[in-house]
N, C-alpha and C positions, 0 to 999 in steps of 0.2 A: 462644679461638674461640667463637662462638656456637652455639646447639643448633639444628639444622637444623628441626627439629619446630617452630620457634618462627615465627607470621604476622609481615612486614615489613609495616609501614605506608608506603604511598607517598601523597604527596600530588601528583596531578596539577593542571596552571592550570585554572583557571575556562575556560568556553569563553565567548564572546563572545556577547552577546544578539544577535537577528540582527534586523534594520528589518523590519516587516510588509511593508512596502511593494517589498521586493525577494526577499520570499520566493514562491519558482512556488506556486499554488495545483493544478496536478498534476505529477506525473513521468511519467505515463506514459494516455494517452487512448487507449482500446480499441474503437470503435465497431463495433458488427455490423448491419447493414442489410440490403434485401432489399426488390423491390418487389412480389413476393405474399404475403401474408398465410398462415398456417399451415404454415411451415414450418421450425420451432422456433428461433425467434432468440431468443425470452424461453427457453427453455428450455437451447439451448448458454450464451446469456449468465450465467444463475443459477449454472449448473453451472461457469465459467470463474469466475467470481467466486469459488464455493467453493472452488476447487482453489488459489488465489491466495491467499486468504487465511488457508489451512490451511498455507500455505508461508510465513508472518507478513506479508503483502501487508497495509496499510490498503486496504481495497475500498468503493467507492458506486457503486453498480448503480443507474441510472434507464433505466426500459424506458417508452416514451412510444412514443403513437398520435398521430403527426403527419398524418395523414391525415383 
């Protein structure tokens, strides 16, 4: 019998490279909007991004004055 204490080596397959060309460049688009100004969209959104990515989320925040 073997010693239970002892690490098995497993070898799993290679996973498959995947085609640029068919990989989503997002999963998931969050936009926050509002047609008056000062009423904390950069401010929820920063803090939404924090919280997202403190929970292992890749996050990119652009806050943009399209007006």
């Amino acid at each position: 019998m073997s010693d239970p204490t002892e690490a098995k080596v497993i070898k799993l397959p290679r996973a498959r490279a995947r085609s640029r060309a068919k990989t989503p460049l997002a999963r998931r688009v969050i936009a926050v909007g509002g047609g008056k100004g000062g009423i904390g969209k950069s401010l929820l959104s920063a803090n939404l991004g924090i919280a997202l990515a403190r929970r292992g989320a890749k996050v990119v925040l652009v806050d943009a004055d399209l007006g």
